[in-house]
C-alpha positions as CSV (number, residue, x, y, z in Angstrom):
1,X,-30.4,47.6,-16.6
2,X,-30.1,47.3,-12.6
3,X,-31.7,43.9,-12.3
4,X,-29.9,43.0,-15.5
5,X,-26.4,43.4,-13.9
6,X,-27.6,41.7,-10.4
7,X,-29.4,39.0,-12.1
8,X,-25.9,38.3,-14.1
9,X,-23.9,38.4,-10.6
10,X,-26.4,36.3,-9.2
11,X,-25.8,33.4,-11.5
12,X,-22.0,34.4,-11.9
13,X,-21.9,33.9,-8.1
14,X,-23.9,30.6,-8.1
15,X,-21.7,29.0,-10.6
16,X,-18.8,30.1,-8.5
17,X,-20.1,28.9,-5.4
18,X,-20.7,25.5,-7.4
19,X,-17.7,25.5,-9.5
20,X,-15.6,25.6,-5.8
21,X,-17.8,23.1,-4.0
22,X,-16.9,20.7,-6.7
23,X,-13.3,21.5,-6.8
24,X,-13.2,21.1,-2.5
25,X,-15.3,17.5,-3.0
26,X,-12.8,16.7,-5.4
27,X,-9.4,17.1,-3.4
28,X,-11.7,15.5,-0.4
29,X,-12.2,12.6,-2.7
30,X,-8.6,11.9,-3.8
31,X,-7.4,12.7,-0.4
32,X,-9.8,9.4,1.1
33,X,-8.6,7.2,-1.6
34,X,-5.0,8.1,-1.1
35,X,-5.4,7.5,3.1
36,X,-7.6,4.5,2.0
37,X,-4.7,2.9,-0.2
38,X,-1.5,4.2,1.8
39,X,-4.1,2.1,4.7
40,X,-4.5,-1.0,3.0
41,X,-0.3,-0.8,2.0
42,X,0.7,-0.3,5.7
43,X,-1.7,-3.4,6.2
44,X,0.1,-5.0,4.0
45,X,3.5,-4.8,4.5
46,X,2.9,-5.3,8.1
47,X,1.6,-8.6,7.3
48,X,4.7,-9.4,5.1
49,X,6.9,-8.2,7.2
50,X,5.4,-10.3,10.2
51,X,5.8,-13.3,8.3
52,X,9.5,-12.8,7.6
53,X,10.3,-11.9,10.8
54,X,8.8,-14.4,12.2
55,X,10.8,-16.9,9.7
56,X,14.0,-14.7,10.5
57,X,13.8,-15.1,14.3
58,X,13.0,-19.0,13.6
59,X,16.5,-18.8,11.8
60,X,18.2,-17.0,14.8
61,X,16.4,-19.3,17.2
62,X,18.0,-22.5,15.3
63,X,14.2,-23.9,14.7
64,X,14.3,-26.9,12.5
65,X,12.5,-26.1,9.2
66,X,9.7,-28.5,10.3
67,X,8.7,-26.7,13.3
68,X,8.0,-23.8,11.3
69,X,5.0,-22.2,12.0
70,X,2.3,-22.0,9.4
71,X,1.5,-18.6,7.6
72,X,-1.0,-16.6,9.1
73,X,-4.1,-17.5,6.4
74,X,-5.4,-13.8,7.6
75,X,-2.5,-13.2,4.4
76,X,-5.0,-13.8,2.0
77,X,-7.2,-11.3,3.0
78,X,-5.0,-8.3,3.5
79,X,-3.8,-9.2,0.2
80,X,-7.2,-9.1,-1.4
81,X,-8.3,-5.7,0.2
82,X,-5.1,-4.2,-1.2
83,X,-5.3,-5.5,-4.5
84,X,-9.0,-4.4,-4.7
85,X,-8.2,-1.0,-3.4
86,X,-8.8,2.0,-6.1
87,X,-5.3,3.1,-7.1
88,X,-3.3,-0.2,-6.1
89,X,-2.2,-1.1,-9.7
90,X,0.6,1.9,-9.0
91,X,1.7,-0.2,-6.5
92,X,1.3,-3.9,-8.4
93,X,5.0,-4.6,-8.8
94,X,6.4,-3.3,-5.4
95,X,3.3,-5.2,-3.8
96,X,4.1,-8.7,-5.7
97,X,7.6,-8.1,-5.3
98,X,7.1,-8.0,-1.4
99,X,4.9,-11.1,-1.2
100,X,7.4,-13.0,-3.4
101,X,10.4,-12.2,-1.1
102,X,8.5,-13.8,1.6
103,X,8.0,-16.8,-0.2
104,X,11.6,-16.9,-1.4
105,X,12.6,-16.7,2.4
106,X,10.4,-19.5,3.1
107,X,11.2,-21.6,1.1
108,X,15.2,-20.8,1.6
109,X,14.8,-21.4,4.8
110,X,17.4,-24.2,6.2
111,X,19.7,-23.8,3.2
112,X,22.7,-21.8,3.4
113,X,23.2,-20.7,0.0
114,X,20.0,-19.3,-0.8
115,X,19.1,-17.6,2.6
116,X,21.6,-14.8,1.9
117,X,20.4,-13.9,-1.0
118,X,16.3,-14.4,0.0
119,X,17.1,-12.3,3.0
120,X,18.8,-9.3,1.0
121,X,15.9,-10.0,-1.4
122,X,13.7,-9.4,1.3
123,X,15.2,-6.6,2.7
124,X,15.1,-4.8,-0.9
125,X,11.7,-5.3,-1.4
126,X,10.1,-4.0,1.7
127,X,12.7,-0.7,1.1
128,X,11.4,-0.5,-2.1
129,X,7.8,-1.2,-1.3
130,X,7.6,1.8,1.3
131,X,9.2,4.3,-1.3
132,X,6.6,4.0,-3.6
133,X,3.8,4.3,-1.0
134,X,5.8,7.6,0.0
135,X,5.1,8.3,-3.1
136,X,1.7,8.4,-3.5
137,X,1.3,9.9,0.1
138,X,3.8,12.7,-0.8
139,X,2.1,13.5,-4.4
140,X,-1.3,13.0,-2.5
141,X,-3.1,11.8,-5.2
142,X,-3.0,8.5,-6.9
């Protein structure tokens, strides 16, 4: 009966140890693809937010709308690591959002009655953007 009862603690105690190493591997793993995506999101914005400021102080500057400077290309990129990143569909709409307020301020740029609005557009979406990567980071899972 002895080596009946430690036999049964043995294996209760094995499955225990293995039912909490799989638990701790799997917090570990949704704590790396939240850092990995709220990464890739900072990265993001950043870039977005470059851009428009750089158009912004253009505007403040008084630079004609053909002495822009052209878009970093390096846009494409950052925009394809984020939208390949595990658990950016969560963030699809803020993300596009973002990238189309850019655009918006673009194109806007040199005309009066749109460049309020593209601006406030702009401002919106990068507020709105950062909330929901809060989110994510706050809930700490995706």
């Amino acid at each position: 009966m002895q080596s009946v009862l430690t036999l049964l603690g043995a294996v209760l105690g094995g499955t225990l140890v293995l039912l909490g190493d799989f638990i701790r591997r799997r917090v570990e793993r949704r704590k790396e693809e939240v850092n990995r995506l709220v990464e890739v999101s900072v990265r993001l914005s950043s870039m977005y937010n470059r851009l428009c400021g750089q158009i912004l102080d253009a505007s403040i500057a008084g630079v004609e709308v053909s002495d822009l400077t052209a878009a970093d290309p390096l846009r494409y990129e950052v925009t394809t690591q984020f939208f390949m990143t595990p658990g950016s569909e969560q963030l699809r709409s803020q993300a596009s959002r973002l990238m189309d307020a850019y655009y918006r301020l673009r194109d806007s740029y040199g005309q009066d009655s749109a460049w309020g609005a593209a601006h406030d557009e702009y401002g919106s979406a990068v507020r709105e953007f950062e909330a929901a990567v809060r989110v994510i980071l706050h809930r700490n899972r995706i």
